[in-house]
C-alpha positions in Angstrom: 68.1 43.6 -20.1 64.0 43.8 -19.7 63.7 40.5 -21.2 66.2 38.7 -19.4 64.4 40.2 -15.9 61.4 38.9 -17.2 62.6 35.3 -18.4 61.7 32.5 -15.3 64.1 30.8 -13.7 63.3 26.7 -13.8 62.3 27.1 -10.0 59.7 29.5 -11.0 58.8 27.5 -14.0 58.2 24.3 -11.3 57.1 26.5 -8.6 54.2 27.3 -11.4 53.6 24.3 -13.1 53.3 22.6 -9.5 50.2 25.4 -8.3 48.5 25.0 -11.8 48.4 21.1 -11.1 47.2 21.6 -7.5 44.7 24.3 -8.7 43.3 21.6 -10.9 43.0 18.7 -8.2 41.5 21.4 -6.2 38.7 22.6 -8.9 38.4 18.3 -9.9 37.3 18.0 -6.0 35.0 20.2 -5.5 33.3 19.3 -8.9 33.5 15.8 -7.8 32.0 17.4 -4.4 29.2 19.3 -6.1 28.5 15.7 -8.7 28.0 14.4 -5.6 26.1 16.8 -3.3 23.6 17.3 -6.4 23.2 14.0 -8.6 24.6 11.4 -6.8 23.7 11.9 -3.0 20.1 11.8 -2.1 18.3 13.9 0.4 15.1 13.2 2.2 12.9 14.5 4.7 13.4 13.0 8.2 10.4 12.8 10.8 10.8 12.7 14.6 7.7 10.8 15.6 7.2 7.2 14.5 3.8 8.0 13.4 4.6 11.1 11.0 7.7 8.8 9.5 5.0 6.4 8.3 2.6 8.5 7.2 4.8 11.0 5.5 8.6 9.4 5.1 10.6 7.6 2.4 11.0 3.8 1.5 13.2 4.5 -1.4 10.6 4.1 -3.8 11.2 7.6 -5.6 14.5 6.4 -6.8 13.4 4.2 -9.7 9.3 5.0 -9.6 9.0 8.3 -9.0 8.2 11.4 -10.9 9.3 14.9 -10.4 7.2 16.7 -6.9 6.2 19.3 -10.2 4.7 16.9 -12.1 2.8 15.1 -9.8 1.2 18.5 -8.6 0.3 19.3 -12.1 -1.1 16.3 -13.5 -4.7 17.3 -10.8 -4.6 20.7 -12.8 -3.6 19.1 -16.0 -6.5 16.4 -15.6 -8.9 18.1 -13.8 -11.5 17.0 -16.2 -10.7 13.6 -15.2 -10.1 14.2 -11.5 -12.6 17.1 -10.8 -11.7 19.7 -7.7 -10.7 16.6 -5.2 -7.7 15.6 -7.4 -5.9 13.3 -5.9 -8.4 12.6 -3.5 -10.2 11.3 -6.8 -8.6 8.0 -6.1 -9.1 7.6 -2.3 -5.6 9.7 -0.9 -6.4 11.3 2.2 -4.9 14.3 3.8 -4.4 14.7 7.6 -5.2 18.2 7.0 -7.0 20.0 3.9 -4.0 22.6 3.3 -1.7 19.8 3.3 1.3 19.4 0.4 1.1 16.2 -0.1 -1.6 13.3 0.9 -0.9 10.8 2.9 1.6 7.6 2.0 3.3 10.2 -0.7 6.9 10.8 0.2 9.4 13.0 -1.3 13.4 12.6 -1.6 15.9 14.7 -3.9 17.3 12.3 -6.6 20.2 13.2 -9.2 19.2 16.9 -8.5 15.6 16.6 -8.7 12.7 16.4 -5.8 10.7 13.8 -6.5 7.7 12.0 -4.8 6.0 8.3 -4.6 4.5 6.1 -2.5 5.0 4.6 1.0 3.5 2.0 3.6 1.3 4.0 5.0 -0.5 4.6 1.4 -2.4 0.8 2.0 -2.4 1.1 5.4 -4.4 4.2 7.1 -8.3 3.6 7.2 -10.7 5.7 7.7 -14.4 6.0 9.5 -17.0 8.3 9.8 -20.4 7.7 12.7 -23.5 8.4 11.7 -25.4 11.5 11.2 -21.2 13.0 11.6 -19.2 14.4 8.6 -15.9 14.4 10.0 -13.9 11.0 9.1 -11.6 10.0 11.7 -8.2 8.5 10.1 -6.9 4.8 11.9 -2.8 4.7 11.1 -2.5 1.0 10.5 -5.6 0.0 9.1 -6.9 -1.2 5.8 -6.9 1.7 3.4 -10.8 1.0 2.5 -11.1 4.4 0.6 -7.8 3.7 -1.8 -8.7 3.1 -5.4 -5.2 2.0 -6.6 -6.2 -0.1 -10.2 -7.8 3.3 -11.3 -4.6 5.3 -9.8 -2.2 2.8 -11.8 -5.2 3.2 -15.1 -4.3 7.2 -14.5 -0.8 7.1 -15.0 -1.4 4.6 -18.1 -3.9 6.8 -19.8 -1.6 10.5 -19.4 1.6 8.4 -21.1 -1.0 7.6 -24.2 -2.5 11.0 -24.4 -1.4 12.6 -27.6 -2.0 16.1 -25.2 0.4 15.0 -22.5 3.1 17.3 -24.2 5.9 19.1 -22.9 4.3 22.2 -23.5 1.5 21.7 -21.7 3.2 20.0 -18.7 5.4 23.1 -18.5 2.8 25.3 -18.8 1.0 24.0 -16.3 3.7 24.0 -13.8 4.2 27.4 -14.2 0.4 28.2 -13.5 -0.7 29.3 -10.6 -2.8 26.4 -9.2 0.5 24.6 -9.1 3.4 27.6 -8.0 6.2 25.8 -9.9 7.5 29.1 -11.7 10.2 27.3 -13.5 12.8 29.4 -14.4 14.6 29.1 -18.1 17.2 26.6 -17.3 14.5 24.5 -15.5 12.4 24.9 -18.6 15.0 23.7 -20.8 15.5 20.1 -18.2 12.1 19.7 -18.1 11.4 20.0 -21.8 14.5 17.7 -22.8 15.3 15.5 -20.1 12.3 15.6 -17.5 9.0 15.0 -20.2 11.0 12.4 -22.1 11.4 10.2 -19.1 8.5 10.4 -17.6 6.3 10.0 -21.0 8.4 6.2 -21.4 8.2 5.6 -17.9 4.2 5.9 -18.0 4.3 4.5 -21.4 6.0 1.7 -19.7 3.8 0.7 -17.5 1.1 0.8 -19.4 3.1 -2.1 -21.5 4.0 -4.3 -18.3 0.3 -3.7 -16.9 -1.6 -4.1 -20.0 -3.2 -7.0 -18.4 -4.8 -5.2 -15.8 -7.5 -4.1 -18.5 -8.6 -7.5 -18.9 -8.9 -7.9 -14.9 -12.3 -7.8 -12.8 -12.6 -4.1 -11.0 -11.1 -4.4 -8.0 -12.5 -1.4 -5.9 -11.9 0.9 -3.1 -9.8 -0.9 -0.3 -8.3 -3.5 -2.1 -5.5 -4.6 -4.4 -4.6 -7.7 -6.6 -1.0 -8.4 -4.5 0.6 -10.3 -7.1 0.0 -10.7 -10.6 1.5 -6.9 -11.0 4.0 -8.0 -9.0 5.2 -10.5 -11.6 5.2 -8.0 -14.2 6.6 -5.3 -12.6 9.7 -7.4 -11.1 10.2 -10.7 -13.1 8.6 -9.6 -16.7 6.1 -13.3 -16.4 4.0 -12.8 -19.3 0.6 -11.9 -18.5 -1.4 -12.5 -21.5 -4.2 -15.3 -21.9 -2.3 -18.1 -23.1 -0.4 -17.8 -20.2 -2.6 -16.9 -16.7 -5.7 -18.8 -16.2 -9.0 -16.3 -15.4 -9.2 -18.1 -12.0 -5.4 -16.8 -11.3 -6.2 -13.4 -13.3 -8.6 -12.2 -10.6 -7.0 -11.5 -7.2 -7.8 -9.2 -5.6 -8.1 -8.6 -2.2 -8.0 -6.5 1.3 -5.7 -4.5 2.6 -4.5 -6.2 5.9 -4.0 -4.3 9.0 -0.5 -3.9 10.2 -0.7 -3.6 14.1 0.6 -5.8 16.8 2.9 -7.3 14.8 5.0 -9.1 17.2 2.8 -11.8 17.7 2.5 -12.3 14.5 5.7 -13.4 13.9 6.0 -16.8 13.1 2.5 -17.1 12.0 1.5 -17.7 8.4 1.1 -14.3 7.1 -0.3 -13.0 3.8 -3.8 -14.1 3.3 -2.7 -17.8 2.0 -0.1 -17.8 4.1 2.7 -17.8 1.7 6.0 -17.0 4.2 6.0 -16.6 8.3 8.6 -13.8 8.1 7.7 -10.3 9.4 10.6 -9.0 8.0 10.3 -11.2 4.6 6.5 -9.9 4.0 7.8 -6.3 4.9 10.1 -6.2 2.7 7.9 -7.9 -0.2 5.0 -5.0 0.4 7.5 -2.4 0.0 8.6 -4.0 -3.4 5.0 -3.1 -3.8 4.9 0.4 -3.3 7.7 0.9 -5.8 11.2 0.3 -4.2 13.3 -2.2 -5.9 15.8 -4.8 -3.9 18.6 -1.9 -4.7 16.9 1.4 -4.5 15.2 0.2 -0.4 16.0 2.2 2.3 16.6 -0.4 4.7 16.9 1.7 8.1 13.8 4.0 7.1 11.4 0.4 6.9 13.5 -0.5 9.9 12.0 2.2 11.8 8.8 1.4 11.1 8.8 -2.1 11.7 9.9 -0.6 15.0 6.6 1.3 15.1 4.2 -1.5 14.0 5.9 -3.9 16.0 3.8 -3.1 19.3 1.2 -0.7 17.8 -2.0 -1.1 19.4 -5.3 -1.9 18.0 -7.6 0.5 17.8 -10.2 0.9 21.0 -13.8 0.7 19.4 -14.6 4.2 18.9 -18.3 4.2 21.3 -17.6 2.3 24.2 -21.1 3.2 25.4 -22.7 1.4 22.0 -21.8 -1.9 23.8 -24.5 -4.2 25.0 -22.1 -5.7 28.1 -24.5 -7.9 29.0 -24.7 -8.9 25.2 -20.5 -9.2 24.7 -20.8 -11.4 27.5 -22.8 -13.5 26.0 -20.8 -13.5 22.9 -17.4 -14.0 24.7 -18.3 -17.3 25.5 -20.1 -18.6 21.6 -16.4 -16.8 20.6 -14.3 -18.9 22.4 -16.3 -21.9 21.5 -16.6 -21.2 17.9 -13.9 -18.8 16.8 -10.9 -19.4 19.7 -8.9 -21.7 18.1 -8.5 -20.1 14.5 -8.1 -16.4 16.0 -7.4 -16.1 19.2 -9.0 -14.7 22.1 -9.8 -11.0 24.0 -10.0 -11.2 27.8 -9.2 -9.0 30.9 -5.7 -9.4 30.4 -6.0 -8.5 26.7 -5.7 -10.2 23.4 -4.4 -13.9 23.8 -2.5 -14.8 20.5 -1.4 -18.0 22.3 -0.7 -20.8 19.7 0.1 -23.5 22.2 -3.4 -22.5 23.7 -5.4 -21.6 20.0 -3.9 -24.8 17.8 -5.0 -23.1 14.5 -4.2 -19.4 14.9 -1.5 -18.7 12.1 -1.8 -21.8 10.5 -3.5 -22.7 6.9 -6.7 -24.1 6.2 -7.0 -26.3 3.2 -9.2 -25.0 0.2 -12.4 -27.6 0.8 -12.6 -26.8 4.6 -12.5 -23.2 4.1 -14.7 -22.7 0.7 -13.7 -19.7 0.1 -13.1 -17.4 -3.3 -9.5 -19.6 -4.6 -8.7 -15.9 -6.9 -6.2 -14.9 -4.6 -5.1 -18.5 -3.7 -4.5 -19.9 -7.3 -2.5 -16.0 -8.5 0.3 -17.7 -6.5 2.4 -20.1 -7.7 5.3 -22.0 -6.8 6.9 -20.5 -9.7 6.6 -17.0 -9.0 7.2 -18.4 -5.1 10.5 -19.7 -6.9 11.3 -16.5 -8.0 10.5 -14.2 -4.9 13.1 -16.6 -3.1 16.0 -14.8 -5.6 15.0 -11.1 -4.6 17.8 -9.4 -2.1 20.5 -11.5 -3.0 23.6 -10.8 -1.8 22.0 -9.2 1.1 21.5 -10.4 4.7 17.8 -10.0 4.1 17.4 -12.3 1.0 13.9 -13.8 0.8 13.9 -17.5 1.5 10.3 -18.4 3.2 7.7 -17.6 0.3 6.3 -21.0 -0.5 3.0 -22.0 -2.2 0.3 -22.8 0.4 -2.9 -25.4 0.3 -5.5 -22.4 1.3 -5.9 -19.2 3.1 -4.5 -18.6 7.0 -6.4 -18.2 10.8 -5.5 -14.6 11.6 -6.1 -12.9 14.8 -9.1 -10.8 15.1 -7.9 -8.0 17.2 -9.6 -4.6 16.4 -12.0 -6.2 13.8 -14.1 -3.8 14.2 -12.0 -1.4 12.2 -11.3 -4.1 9.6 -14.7 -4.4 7.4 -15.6 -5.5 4.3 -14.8 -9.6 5.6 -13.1 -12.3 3.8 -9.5 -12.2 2.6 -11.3 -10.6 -0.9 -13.6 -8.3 0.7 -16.8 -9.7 -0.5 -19.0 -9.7 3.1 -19.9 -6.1 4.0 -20.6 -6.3 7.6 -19.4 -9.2 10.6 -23.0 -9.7 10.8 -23.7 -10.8 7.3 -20.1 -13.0 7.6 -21.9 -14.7 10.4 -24.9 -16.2 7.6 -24.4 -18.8 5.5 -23.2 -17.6 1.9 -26.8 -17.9 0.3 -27.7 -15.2 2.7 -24.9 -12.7 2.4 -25.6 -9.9 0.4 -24.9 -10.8 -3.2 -24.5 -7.3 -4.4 -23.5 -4.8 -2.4 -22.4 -1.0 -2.2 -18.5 -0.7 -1.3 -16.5 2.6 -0.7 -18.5 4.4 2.1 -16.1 4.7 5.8 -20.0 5.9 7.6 -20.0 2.8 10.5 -22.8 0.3 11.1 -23.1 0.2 14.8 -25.4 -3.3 14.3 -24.3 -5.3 11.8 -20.2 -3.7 12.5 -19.0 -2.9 9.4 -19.7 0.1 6.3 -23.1 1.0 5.5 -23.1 -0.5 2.3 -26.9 0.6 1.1 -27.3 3.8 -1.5 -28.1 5.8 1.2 -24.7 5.5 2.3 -23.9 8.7 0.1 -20.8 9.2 -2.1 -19.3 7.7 -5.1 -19.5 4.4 -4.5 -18.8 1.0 -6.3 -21.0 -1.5 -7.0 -19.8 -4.9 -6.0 -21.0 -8.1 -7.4 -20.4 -11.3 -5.5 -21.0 -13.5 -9.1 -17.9 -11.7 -11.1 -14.4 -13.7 -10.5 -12.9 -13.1 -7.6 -15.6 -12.0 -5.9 -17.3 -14.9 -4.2 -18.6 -14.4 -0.8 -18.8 -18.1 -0.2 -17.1 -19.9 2.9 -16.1 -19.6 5.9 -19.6 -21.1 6.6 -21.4 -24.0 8.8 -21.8 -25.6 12.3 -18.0 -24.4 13.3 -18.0 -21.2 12.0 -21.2 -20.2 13.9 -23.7 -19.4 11.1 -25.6 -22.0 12.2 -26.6 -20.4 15.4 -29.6 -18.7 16.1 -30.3 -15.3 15.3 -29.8 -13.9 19.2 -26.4 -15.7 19.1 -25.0 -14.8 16.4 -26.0 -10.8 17.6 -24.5 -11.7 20.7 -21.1 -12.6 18.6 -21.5 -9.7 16.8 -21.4 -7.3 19.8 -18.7 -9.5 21.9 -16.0 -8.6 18.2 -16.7 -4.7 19.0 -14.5 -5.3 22.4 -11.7 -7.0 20.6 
């Protein structure tokens, strides 16, 4: 009698069979909701201000470049022999304050579970100063990044993914010290050891296989980058080696460009040669730069900083009362007689970047008439032009405006001051010394110190300047300080003149 209680009827049976399916769609959803949540959706710090968003927020260059927010705060401790107590600061980061996380143009986003951290706009584009006889360095959001030393950050990363003691033991164990405050716990351990190492000893292996050629390069210094050639080996795999890249094209390198006022810039022929007169285009090709990849970009996040940079002013020269007025006057007029047309000019109703009024501002000059350094020039080619043309695709942002130029472009001048060394490369320390003719300029030269030259305007560039500087040499390739030289580009003028130039430039 028991049994036949307990026996179900076939509604119960149903009734049964019908919760144990909807418990199962229910426990499928939320592991689908948790897959999600944790590995598939990422997470990233927002900013309110404009400012701290470039400074500190993501590009999307984590995604696919990246490492783990533990191992890039262990690799300092890990190499301190190497990097010695300023760490990252080793290669020119800068911190808006001492106690800070994380330096400046270093971003962080959660992917697949894991924090990680890399770089952002504002990494090649906050510069710094110091005035004399004054320690603290006062930081410029938008300028040149003249301290950054990013061929020996990229070196770095190369030489830990050959170390035979970049283990996962040691990387562990240094995470757990406490210099670094990871205190992994056991199932943390276990990802690091078989999932996080492994991937992050190919990845730097990697790139030391796609930037192998980067050895054979000229050093290019604090404050500037070669744009392009890794570029082409980081996006399109062009083979680097000699048989293929001529030394001319090998040696690029060049400044950092300053990213203010960039509404009248539209239009204009942007990079230093020129190549594509799309704000939004050369944008979007810098960011490829800093690690973000045409799927990983975080569209609205660079949108939001072209929103910034779109009206952001140039910087006020920082001792008003170092002007000669009577002097700038002067110079105002040799400026718009000599310099007006390529770059514009300053008066009381502000920067003019009038192209109707200045015929040559944002346009090319040819090779001959410019005589300057043809590195940078000749490292782009129609081909890889060709190529840039294909990135985005399938997005309303697809690049179609790179194109191969016949020289380097007019660019306004506005806060100039805040702009040194000169020439697209870098090669003429101060405006003073651009304003002699190349035999005159200084043919080797100290580079790397933010201490301003009220005179000459520019970066002391002597020894005693002070601080680990780098020795630049105007006879290695690339490095020519020729150009931009004769009757129309005023170094011709008398030696009062040319002061007179010098001092008008601080008021731009």
């Amino acid at each position: 009698m028991s049994r036949d209680n307990d026996r179900k009827t076939p509604v119960e049976i149903a009734v049964a069979r019908h919760r144990r399916w909807w418990l199962a769609i229910v426990v499928l959803i939320l592991l689908g909701l948790v897959y999600y949540l944790v590995f598939v959706n990422q997470y990233v710090v927002a900013f309110v201000s404009p400012k701290d968003h470039f400074m500190h927020g993501s590009i999307g260059s984590e995604t696919a470049t990246g490492p783990p927010y533990w191992v890039f705060k262990a690799l300092p401790v890990m190499y301190a022999d190497k990097l010695g107590p300023e760490g990252w600061g080793r290669f020119g980061f800068l911190y808006e304050k001492p106690d800070d996380d994380l330096p400046i143009g270093v971003s962080r986003r959660v992917v697949s579970g894991v924090e990680r951290v890399w770089l952002n706009c504002s990494v090649c584009h906050v510069g710094t100063y110091r005035l004399p006889g004054d320690p603290v360095r006062h930081l410029i959001p938008g300028a040149p990044s003249n301290n950054l030393r990013l061929q020996e950050f990229i070196g770095f990363f190369i030489d830990v993914g050959r170390d035979p003691g970049f283990t996962a033991d040691a990387l562990i164990a240094t995470i757990d010290a406490p210099e670094v405050g990871g205190d992994l716990n056991i199932l943390e351990r276990l990802i690091y050891r078989y999932v996080v190492f492994p991937r992050v000893k190919s990845a730097f292996l990697d790139l030391g296989t796609q930037l192998d050629f980067v050895k054979r390069q000229e050093q290019w210094g604090p404050g500037r980058v070669d744009t392009f050639n890794p570029y082409k080996a980081l996006q399109f795999n062009f083979p680097m080696d000699e048989a293929h890249i001529s030394g001319a094209a090998l040696n690029g390198s060049s400044d950092y460009p300053a990213i203010w006022r960039q509404r009248p810039r539209e239009g204009m022929n942007l990079h230093w040669d020129g190549n594509n007169d799309s704000v939004a285009e050369r944008n979007l090709s810098a960011a490829l730069g800093a690690g973000v990849t045409p799927v990983t970009v975080d569209r609205a996040s660079i949108a939001r900083i072209e929103d910034w940079m779109w009206d952001l002013p140039s910087p006020p020269f920082p001792a008003a009362d170092r002007i000669d007025q009577a002097k700038a006057a002067e110079g105002k007029t040799l400026f718009l007689r000599y310099c007006a047309d390529c770059h514009g000019f300053k008066d009381v109703n502000g920067y003019s970047y009038d192209r109707q009024r200045f015929t040559r501002l944002g346009k090319t000059v040819p090779l001959a008439e410019i005589g300057t350094d043809v590195g940078r020039w000749t490292s782009y080619t129609e081909n890889f032009a060709a190529e840039q043309n294909l990135l985005y695709a399938g997005y309303p942002w697809r690049f179609s405006r790179f194109h191969k130029t016949d020289g380097y472009a007019n660019h306004p001048l506005d806060g100039i001051w805040a702009r040194s060394p000169y020439l697209h490369n870098g090669s003429v320390p101060t405006l003073r010394d651009l304003l002699e003719p190349s035999a005159k300029r200084p043919p080797v030269w100290l580079r790397g110190s933010d201490e301003f030259d009220f005179a000459k305007v520019g970066y002391r560039s002597d020894q005693s300047a002070g601080g680990d500087l780098f020795r630049y040499d105007t006879t290695r390739p690339g490095n020519a300080n020729t150009g931009h030289e004769g009757y129309r580009y005023g170094t011709d003028l008398p030696d009062a003149a040319k002061d007179a130039l010098v001092e008008y430039m601080k008021t731009l």
